[in-house]
C-alpha positions in Angstrom: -16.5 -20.8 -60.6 -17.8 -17.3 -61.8 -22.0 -17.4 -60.4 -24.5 -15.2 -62.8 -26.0 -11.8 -61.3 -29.2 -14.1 -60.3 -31.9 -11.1 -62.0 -29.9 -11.8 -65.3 -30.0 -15.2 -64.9 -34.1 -14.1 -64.1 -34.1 -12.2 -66.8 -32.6 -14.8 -69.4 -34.6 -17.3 -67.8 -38.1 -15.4 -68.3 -37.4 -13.5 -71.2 -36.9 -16.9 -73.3 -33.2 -15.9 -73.8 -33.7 -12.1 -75.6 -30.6 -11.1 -76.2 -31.7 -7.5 -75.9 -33.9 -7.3 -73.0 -30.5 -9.1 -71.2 -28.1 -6.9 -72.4 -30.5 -3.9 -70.7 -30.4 -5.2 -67.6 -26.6 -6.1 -67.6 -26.4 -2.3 -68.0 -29.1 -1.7 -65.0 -27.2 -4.0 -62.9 -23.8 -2.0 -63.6 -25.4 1.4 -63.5 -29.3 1.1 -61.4 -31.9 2.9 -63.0 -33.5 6.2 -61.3 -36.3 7.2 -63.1 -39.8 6.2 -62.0 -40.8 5.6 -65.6 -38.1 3.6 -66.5 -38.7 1.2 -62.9 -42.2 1.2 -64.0 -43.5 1.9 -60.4 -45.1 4.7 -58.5 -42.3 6.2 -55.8 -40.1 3.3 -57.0 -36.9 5.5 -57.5 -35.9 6.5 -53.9 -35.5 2.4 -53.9 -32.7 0.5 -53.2 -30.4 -0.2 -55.9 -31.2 -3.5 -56.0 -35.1 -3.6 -56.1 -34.8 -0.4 -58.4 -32.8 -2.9 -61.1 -35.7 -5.9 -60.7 -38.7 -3.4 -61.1 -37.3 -2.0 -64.0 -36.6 -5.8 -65.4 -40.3 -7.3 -64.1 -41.8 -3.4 -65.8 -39.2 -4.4 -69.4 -40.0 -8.4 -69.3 -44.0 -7.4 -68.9 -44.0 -4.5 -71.7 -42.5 -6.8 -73.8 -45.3 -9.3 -73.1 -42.9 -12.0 -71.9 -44.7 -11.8 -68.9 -48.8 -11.1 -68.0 -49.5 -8.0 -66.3 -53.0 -7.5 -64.9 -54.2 -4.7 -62.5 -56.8 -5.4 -59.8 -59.6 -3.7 -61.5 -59.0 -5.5 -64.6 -57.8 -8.7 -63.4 -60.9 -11.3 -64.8 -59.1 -10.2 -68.2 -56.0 -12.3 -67.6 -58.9 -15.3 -68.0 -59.8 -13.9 -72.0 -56.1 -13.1 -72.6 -55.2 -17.5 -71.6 -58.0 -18.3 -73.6 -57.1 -16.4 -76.6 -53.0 -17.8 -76.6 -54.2 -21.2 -75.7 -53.1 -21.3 -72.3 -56.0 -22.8 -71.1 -59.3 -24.4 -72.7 -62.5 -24.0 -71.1 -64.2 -26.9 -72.0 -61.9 -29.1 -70.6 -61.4 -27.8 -67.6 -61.2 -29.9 -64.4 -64.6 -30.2 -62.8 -63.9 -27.8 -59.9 -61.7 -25.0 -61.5 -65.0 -25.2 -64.1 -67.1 -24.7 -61.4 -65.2 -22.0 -60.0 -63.3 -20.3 -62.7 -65.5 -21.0 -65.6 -68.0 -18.0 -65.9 -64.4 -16.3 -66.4 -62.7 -18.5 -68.6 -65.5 -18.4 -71.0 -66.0 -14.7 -71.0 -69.4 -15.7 -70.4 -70.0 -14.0 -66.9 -72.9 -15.0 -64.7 -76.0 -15.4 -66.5 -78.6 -13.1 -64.8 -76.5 -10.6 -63.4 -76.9 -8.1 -66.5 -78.5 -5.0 -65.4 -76.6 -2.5 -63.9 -73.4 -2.0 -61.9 -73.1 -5.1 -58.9 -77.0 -5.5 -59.6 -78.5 -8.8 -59.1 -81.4 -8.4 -61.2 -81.4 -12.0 -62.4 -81.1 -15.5 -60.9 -80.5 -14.7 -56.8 -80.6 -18.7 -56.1 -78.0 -19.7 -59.0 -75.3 -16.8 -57.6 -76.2 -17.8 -54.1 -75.0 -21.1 -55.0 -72.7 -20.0 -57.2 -70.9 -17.8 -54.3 -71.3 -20.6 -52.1 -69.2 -23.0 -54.7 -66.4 -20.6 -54.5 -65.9 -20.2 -51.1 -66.1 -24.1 -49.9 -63.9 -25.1 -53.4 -61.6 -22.2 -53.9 -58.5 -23.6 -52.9 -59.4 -27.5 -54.4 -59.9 -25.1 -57.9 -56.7 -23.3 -57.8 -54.8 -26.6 -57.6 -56.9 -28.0 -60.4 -56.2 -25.0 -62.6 -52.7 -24.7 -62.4 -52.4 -28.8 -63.5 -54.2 -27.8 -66.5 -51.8 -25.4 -67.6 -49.1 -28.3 -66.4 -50.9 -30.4 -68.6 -50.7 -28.1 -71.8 -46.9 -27.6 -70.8 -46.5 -24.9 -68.8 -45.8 -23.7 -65.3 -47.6 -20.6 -63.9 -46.0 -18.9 -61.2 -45.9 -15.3 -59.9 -43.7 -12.8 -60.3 -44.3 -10.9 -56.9 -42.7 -7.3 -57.2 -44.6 -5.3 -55.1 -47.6 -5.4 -52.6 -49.3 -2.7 -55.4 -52.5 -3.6 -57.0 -51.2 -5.0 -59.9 -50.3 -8.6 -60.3 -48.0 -10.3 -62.7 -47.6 -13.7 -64.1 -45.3 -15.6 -66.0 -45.7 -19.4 -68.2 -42.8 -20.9 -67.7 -41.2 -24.7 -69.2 -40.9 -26.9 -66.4 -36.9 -26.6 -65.3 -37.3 -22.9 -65.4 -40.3 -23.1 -62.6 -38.7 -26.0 -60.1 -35.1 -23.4 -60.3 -37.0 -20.6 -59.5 -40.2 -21.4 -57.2 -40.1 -19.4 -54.0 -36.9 -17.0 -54.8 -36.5 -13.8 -53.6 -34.7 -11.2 -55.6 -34.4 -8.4 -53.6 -36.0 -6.4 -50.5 -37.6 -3.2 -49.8 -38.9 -2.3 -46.3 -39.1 -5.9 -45.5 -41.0 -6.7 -48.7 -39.4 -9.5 -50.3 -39.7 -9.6 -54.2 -39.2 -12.4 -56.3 -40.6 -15.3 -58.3 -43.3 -17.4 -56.4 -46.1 -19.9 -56.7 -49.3 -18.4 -57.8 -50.2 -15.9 -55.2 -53.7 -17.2 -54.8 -54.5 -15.7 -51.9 -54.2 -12.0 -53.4 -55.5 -12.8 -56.5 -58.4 -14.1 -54.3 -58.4 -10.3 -52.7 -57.8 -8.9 -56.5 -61.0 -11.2 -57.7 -63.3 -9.2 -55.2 -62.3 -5.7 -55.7 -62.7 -5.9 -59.7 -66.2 -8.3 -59.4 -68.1 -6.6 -56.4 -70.7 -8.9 -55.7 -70.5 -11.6 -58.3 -67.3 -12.6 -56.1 -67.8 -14.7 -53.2 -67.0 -12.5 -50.1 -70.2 -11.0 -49.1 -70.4 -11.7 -44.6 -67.0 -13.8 -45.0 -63.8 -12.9 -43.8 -60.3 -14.0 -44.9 -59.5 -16.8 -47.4 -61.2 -20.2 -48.1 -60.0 -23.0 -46.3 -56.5 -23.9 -47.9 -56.1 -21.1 -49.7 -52.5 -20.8 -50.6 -50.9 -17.7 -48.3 -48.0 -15.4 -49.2 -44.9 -16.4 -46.8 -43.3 -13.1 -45.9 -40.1 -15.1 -46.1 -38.4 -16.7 -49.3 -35.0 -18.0 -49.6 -32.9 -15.3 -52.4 -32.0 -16.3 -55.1 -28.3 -17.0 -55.6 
């Protein structure tokens, strides 16, 4: 039995069967790409073939919005963009991803905290408590808000190319996320790309560089409690 190149079979799988976005990277696995702005990925092109052919496929599948691309300045806007396409619905969020995730999934922000860049000029108490929320429920919220995608149909998992500071995301059916949760793809410098449960504990690292103080990691170190971690190691795909 003849097995599948595994990133076409990724990039069938994630691309919702585009005939044209496979037949590119059937020619990127027969001939690997070497520009940088074809990879899609500062320095990328004095990568390994390999990882030079799944950049370019992760930079094609999120151009052509079949995946969500958000960089860690910008990365509360991946909240809107699942709001706007129905991914998920605010109000009936579970009672801790609400609690947690809420002033994001509204577009709402904290009320109070209008005046000025990482100013607190209005309610100290309700961030206080607020921050204090995030930190002891984090984890407990993360779990809560990937069931309500479930619930709506989809899986959400990421798509871990690089350790760069952009993250990406793909909404996949069901079958498509239990064949490839926790697959690696390739490896650069002992960086192992592939597809993986939400990285929570980077988009937990992402969440505080683009919200400053609003986030929850003023005089705390590391992750909450439970906080899903990023294994170094994943299986490849085969």
């Amino acid at each position: 039995m003849i097995h599948e190149n595994p990133l076409l079979s990724f990039a069938r799988d994630f691309s919702g069967d585009d005939a044209a976005i496979t037949r590119q990277v059937e020619s990127w696995i027969a001939s690997p790409p070497e520009d940088s702005k074809v990879i899609g990925f500062h320095g990328s092109a004095k990568y390994n073939p390999n990882v030079r052919c799944f950049l370019a496929t992760v930079s094609l599948l999120a151009n052509e919005d079949k995946i969500y691309r958000a960089e860690d300045k910008y990365l509360f806007w991946i909240f809107g963009r699942w709001r706007e396409e129905g991914v998920i619905d605010p109000a009936t969020l579970p009672r801790v991803a609400k609690a947690v995730f809420g002033p994001w999934t509204t577009g709402e922000g904290i009320d109070g905290l209008t005046k000025g860049e990482h100013s607190q000029a209005g309610d100290d108490d309700a961030l206080s408590a607020y921050h204090k929320a995030v930190w002891s429920s984090y984890a407990e919220a993360t779990e809560e808000f990937e069931q309500h995608i479930a619930s709506r149909g989809r899986s959400l998992l990421s798509v871990d190319a690089t350790d760069g500071d952009t993250m990406f995301f793909a909404l996949v059916r069901p079958e498509i996320a239990r064949h490839w949760r926790e697959k690696g793809l390739c490896e650069q410098d002992g960086y192992r790309s592939g597809v993986r449960s939400p990285m929570w504990d980077r988009f937990w690292d992402h969440m505080a560089y683009c919200m400053g103080c609003l986030w929850a990691t003023e005089d705390r170190e590391g992750y909450p409690l439970g906080t899903r971690l990023r294994s170094e190691t994943i299986p490849f795909a085969e």
